[in-house]
C-alpha positions in Angstrom: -9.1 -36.3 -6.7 -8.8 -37.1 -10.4 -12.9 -35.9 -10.8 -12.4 -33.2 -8.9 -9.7 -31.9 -11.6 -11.8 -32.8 -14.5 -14.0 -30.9 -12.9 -11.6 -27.8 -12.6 -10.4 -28.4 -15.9 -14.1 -28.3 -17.4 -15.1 -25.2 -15.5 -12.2 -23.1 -16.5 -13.1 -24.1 -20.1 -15.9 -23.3 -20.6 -15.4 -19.9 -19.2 -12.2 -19.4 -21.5 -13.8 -20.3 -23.9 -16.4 -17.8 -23.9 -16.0 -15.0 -25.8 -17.1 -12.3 -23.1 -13.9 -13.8 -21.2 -11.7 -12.5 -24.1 -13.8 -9.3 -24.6 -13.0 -8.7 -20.7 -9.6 -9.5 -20.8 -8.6 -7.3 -23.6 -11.4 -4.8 -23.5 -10.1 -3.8 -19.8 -6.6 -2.9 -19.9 -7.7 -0.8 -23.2 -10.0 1.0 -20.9 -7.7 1.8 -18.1 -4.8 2.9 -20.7 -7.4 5.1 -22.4 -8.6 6.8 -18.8 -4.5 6.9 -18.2 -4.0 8.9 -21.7 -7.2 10.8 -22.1 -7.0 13.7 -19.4 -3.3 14.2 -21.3 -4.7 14.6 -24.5 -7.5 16.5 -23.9 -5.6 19.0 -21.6 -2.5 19.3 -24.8 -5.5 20.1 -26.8 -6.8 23.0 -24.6 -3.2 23.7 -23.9 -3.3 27.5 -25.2 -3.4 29.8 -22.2 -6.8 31.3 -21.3 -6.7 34.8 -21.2 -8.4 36.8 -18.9 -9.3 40.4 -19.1 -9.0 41.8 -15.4 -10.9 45.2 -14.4 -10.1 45.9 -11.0 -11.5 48.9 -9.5 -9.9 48.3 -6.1 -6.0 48.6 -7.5 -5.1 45.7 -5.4 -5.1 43.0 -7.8 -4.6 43.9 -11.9 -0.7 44.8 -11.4 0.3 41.9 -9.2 -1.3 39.1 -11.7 1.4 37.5 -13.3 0.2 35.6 -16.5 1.9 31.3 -16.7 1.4 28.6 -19.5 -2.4 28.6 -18.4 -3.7 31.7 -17.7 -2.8 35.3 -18.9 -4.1 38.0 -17.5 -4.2 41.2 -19.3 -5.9 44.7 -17.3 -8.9 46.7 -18.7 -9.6 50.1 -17.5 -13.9 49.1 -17.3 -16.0 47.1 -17.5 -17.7 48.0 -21.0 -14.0 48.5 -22.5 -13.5 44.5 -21.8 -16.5 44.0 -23.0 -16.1 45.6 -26.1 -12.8 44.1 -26.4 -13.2 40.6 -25.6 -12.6 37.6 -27.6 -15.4 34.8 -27.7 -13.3 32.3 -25.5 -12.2 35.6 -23.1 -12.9 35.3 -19.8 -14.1 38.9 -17.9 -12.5 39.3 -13.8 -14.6 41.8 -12.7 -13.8 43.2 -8.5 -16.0 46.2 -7.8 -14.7 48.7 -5.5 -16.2 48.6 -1.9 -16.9 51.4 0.7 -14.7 48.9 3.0 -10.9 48.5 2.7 -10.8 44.6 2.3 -12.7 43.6 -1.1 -15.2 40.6 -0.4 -16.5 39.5 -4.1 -14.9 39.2 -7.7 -17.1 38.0 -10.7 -15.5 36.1 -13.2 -17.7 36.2 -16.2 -17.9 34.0 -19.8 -19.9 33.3 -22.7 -20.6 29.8 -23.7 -18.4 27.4 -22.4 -18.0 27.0 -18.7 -14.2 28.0 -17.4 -12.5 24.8 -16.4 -12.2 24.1 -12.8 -8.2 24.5 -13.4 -8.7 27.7 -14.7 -11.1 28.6 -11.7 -8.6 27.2 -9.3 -5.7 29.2 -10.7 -7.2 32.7 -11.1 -9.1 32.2 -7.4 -5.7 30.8 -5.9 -4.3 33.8 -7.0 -6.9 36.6 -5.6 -6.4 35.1 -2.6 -2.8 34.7 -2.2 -3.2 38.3 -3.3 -5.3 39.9 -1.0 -3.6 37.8 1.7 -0.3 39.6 1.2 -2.1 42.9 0.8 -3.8 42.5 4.1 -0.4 42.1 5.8 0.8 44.8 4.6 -1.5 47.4 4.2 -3.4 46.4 7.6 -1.5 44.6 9.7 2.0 46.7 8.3 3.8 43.2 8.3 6.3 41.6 5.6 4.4 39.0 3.7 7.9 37.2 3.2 8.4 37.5 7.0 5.1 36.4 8.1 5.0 33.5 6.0 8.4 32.3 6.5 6.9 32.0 10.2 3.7 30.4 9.4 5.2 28.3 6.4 7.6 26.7 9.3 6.6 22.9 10.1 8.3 19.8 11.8 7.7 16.2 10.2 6.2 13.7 13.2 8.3 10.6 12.6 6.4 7.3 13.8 9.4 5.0 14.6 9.8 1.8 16.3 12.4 1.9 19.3 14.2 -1.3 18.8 15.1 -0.6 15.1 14.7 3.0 14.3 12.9 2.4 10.9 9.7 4.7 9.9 6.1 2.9 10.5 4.8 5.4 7.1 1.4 5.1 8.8 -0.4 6.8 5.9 1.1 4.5 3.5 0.3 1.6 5.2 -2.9 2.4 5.3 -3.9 3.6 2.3 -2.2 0.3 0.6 -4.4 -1.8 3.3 -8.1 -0.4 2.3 -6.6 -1.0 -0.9 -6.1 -4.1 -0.6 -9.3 -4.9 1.4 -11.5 -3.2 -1.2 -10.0 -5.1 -4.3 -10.5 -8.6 -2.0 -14.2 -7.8 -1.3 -14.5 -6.8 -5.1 -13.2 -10.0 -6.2 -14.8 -12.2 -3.8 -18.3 -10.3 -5.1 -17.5 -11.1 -8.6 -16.1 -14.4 -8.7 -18.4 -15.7 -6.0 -21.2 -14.6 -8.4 -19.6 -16.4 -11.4 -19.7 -19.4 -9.0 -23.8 -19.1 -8.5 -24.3 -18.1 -11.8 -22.7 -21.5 -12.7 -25.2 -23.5 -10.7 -27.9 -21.8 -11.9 -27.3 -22.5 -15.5 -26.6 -26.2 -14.7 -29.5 -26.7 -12.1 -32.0 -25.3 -14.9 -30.2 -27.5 -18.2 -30.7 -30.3 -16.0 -26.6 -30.9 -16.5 -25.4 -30.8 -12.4 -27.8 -34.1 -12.4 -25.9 -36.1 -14.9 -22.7 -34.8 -13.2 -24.0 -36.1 -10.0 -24.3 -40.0 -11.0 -21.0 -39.8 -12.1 -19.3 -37.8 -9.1 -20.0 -37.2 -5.7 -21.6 -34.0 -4.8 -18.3 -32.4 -2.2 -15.9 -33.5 -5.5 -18.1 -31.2 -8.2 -18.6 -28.6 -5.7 -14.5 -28.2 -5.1 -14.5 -28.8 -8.9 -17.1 -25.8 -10.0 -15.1 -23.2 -7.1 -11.7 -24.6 -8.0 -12.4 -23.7 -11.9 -14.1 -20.0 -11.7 -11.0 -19.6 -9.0 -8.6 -20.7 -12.1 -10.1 -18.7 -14.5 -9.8 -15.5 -11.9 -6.7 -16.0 -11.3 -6.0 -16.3 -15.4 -8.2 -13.2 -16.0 -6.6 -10.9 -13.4 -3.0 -12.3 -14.6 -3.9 -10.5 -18.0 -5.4 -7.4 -16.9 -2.2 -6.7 -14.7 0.1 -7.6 -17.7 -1.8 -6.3 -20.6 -2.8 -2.7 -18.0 0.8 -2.3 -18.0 1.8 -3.1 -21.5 -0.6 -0.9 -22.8 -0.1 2.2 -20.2 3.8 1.7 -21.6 2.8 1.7 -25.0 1.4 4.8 -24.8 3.6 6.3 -22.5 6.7 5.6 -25.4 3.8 6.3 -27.9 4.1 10.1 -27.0 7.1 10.6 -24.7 7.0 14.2 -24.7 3.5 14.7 -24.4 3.3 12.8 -21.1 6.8 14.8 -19.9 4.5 18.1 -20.6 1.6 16.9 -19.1 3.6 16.3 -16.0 5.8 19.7 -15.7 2.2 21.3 -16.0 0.6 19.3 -14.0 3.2 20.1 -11.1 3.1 24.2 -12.5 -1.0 23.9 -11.7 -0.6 22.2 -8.3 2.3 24.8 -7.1 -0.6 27.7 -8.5 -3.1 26.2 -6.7 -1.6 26.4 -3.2 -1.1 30.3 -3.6 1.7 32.1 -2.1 2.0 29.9 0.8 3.3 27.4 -2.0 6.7 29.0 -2.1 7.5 29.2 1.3 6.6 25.2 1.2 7.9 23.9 -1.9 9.6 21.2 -0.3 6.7 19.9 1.4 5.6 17.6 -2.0 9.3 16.5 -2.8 8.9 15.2 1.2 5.5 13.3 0.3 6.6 12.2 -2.9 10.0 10.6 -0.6 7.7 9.3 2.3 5.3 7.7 -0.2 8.1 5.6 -2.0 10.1 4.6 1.1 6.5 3.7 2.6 6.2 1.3 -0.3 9.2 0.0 -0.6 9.3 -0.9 3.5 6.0 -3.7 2.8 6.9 -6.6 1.6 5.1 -7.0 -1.7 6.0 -10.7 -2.1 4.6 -11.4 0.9 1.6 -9.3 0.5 0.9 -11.0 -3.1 1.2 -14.3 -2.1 -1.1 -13.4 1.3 -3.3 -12.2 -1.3 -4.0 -14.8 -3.7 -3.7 -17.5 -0.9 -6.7 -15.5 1.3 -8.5 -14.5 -2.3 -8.4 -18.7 -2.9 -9.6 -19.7 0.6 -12.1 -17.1 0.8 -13.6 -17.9 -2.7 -14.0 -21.4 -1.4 -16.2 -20.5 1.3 -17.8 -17.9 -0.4 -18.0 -19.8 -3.7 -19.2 -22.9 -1.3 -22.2 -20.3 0.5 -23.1 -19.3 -2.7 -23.2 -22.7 -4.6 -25.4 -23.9 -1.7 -28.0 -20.8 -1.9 -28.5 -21.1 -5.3 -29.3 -24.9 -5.5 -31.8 -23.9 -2.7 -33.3 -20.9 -4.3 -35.8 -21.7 -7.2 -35.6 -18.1 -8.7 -32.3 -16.5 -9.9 -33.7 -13.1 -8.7 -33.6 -14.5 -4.9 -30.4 -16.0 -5.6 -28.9 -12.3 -6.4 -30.2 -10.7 -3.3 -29.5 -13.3 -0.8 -25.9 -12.7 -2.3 -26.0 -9.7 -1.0 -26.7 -10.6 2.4 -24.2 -13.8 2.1 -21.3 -11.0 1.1 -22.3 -8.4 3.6 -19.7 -9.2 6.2 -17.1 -8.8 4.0 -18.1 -5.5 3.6 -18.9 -5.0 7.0 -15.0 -5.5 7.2 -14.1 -3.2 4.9 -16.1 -0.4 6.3 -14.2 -1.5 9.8 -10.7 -1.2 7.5 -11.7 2.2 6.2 -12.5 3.5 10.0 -9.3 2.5 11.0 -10.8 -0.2 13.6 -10.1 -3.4 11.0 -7.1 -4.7 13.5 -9.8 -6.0 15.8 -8.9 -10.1 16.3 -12.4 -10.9 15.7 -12.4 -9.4 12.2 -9.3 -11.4 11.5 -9.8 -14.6 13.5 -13.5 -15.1 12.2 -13.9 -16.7 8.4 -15.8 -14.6 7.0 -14.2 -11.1 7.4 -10.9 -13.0 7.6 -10.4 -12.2 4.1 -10.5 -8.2 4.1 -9.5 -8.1 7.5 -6.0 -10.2 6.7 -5.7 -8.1 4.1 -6.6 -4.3 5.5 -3.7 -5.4 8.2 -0.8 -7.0 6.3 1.1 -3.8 5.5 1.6 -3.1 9.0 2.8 -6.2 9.7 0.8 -8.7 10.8 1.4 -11.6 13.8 2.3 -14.6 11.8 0.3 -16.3 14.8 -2.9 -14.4 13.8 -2.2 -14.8 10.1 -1.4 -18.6 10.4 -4.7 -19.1 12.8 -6.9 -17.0 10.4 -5.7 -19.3 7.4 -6.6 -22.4 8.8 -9.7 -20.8 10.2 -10.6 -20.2 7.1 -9.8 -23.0 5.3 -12.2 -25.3 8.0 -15.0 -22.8 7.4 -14.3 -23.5 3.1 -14.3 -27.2 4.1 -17.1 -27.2 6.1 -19.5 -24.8 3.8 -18.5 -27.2 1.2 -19.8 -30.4 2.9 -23.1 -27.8 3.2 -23.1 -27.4 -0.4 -22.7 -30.9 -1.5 -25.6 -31.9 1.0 -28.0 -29.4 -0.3 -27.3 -30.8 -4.0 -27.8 -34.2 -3.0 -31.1 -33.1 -1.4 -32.2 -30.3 -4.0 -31.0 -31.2 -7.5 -31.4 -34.9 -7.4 -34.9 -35.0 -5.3 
């Protein structure tokens, strides 16, 4: 036992050490707070209203478009006139009269840069909510208010358990499971390649033999997966902290940039749905509510430590698979795509996750899709019989493929 933490303690080490383990560590949650603060910037920078100059030969449209924060829309009386009139960063709505009474094409015309699809969305959103209501009423002879207090009308499916009465949030669920499941295969890639990687480097500087006169094989390989497991558990400790350190520090940074960005962020999405929007307004506040009270019914404690304790296990068989292969292997190349093949079934589980047929008992009773499958299921509540059996499933497989990898470096590395 005391080798086999030397061991640890050496592997984590020397990856700590490492500079590219800093670089990683800090260069990451910098990257995710800039992706978090760049659309805000960029979109207070082009904040001043695109105007459009609208020529509408059908009458339908140039009265009823009402100008907002993002668009303004201002009416020509031809074509040539906006022309003539235009700015360079004007934008040209041209909709030709037809020998019909519905209008079928509008031509939005620019010179140089290409309108942005927020722009697009707002302007189309509004033609259509436009001629929608003008159907209705010039056609059809009905109230648009009328008609879409009708077809704006909708009933919320509550999926409920009998015995309790407490929302199941299916959607919620779900989406946090493949969440979950894609961030375990992820990890299990990566750090299971750190684990190879490692055996390479020491079967070619000739280093795993003097380890092995010193140690037996089973102790350095629990050693080498119990150290990259260490340092991934060290490294993905930091991004979490340090992602949301530097996501508040830019938040309080500029407070009333990100409040803007928000209120027109909500003022484009309301646009965007047309007039049916109005009728529905609630309908996000009800998503928004169902979203949080989905969250808040899993059990994040549980589903943390379910996490790491399935990421550990599952690294030790993977870790273990891999160690093997690549004391095997001769060429690193091989090594890399035999990975591939090593790692497919957790992806093969993930696909199942994303399908919505993950639940199965194989996926969760057999090693190696335990992992993702555990994982793709615990938000809805998962037996702690099939939980409990899948653990110390998986932990025999991690023991076993580790007996496989120590016999392949006794056979391999010190032939």
């Amino acid at each position: 036992m005391r080798n086999t933490i030397i061991i640890i303690l050496r592997e984590m080490r020397q990856r700590v050490r490492r500079p590219g383990f800093w670089v990683l560590s800090l260069l990451v949650p910098a990257v995710l707070a800039a992706l978090y603060a760049l659309p805000v910037v960029v979109s207070q920078r082009a904040a001043e209203p695109q105007r459009v100059l609208v020529v509408d030969e059908t009458g339908l449209f140039s009265g009823s478009l009402v100008s907002n924060d993002a668009v303004g829309f201002q009416a020509m009386p031809s074509l040539e006139y906006a022309e003539s009139h235009r700015d360079e960063r004007d934008l040209v709505l041209f909709i030709p009269m037809r020998q019909t009474t519905i209008p079928r094409d509008a031509f939005l015309y620019y010179h140089g840069n290409v309108p942005s699809p927020a722009v697009q969305n707002i302007i189309d959103s509004r033609l259509q909510a436009l001629l929608h209501d003008a159907i209705l009423e010039d056609v059809y002879g009905l109230d648009p208010q009328t008609f879409q207090s009708v077809t704006g009308a909708g009933i919320r499916l509550h999926t409920q358990e009998a015995a309790t009465g407490h929302d199941s949030f299916l959607g919620v669920r779900r989406t946090v499971g493949l969440v979950l499941a894609v961030l375990m295969a992820l990890a299990l890639t990566i750090f299971g390649v750190g684990v190879m990687r490692s055996v390479q480097a020491e079967r070619q500087n000739r280093v795993a033999e003097l380890l092995l006169t010193s140690v037996r094989p089973v102790q350095l390989m629990w050693g080498k997966v119990g150290g990259v497991a260490l340092t991934a558990m060290i490294q993905l400790a930091l991004w979490v902290c340090l992602t949301a350190a530097a996501i508040a520090g830019v938040q309080a940074a500029a407070p009333d940039l990100f409040a803007q960005a928000r209120a027109q962020q909500q003022a484009h999405a309301l646009a965007t749905k047309g007039a049916e929007a109005m009728t529905q307004y609630s309908t996000p506040v009800a998503i928004v509510d169902d979203t949080v009270q989905g969250l808040a019914a899993i059990d994040m404690p549980l589903t943390v430590s379910m996490f790491v304790l399935f990421f550990l296990l599952g690294l030790a068989l993977y870790g273990s698979l891999l160690a093997a292969l690549s004391a095997r292997l001769d060429a690193e190349a091989d090594a890399l795509q035999w990975s591939l093949l090593v790692g497919s079934p957790l992806w093969l589980a993930g696909l199942l996750a994303a399908a919505g047929v993950g639940g199965s008992a194989w996926t969760i009773l057999c090693p190696l899709t335990a992992p993702v499958a555990v994982m793709s299921q615990l938000p809805f509540g998962l037996p702690v019989w099939q939980a409990a059996a899948s653990g110390v499933l998986l932990a025999a497989a991690a023991a076993l493929s580790a007996l496989l990898a120590a016999s392949v470096y006794r056979r391999y590395i010190l032939r």
